[in-house]
N, C-alpha and C positions, 0 to 999 in steps of 0.2 A: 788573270781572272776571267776575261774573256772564252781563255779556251777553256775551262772548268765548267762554263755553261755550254761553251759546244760540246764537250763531252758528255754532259748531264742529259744533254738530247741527243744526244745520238744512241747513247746506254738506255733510256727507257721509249724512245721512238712514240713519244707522244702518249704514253698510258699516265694513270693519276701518278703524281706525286707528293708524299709528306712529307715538310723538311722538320726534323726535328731539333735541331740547333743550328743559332745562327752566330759566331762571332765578328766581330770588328776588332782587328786587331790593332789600329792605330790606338782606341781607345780602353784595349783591356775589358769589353762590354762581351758577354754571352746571356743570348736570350733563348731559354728553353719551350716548348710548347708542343703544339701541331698548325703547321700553318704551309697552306697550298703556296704552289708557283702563282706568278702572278699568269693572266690571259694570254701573252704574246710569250710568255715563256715557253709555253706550253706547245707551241706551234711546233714543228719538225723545222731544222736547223735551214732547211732551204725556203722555207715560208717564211723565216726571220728572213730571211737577208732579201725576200721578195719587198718584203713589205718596207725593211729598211733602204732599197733603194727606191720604192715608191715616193716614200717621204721624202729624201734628199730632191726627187726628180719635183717637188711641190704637184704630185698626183697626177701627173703627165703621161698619158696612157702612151703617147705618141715617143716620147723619150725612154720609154720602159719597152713598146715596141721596137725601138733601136739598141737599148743596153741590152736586151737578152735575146733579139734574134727571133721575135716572135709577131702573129698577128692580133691585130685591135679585138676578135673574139677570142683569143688566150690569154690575153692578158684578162679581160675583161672575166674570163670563165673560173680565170686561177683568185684573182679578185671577191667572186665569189664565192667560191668554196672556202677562202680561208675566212673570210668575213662571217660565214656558216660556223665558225669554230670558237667564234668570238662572242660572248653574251654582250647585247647594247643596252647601255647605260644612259637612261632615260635622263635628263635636264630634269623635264618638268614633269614630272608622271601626273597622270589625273586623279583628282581629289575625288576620293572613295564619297559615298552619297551620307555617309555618318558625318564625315569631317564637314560636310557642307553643311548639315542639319545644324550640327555643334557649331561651327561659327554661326550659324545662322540663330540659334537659341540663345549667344552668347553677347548679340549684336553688335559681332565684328562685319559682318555682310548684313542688304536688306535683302527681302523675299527678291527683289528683280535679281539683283545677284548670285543668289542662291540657286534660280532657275535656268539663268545663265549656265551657272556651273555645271551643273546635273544636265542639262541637254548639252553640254559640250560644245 
């Protein structure tokens, strides 16, 4: 299975992808639709395996500069650009100035609270 996704990158070298069905064969299950690669899929097959020995190394710039033969600003530069390719996925995103109002109208927060919010 693994090589069917290095294939699948290396045949579209990083342009959009729709998959339009997906089977599981242990289960006899097909699910039809439109549904994108996930983020890291997306990457070019030697960007996966950067970023897969990144995480094995526990983000060891120093260790990643000895697995690949490279110096602390290429690791650091290639780091970057793939990270450029990835949308980040906020935790806590900030509460829009309505939702404040609305908890606030609803007296789940007081005004101190609400002022809080809204100046961040």
């Amino acid at each position: 299975m693994a090589k069917d996704w290095q294939e699948l990158t290396r045949i579209t070298r990083g342009a959009p992808v729709v998959i339009e069905r997906v089977r599981i064969d242990e289960k006899d299950i097909v699910v039809e639709g439109s549904f994108e690669l996930p983020p890291l899929a997306r990457l070019t097959m030697e960007d996966q395996i950067f970023i897969t020995a990144f995480i094995k190394t526990h983000g060891s710039i120093k260790e990643m500069e000895e697995l690949f033969g490279i110096s602390y600003p290429t690791v650091k530069n290639r780091l970057n650009r793939i990270a450029e390719q990835l949308e980040f996925v906020e935790i806590n995103p900030p509460v829009s100035r309505l939702e404040v109002l609305s908890q606030l109208e609803k007296g789940e927060i007081t005004a101190e609270e609400a002022t809080k919010k809204i100046r961040g």
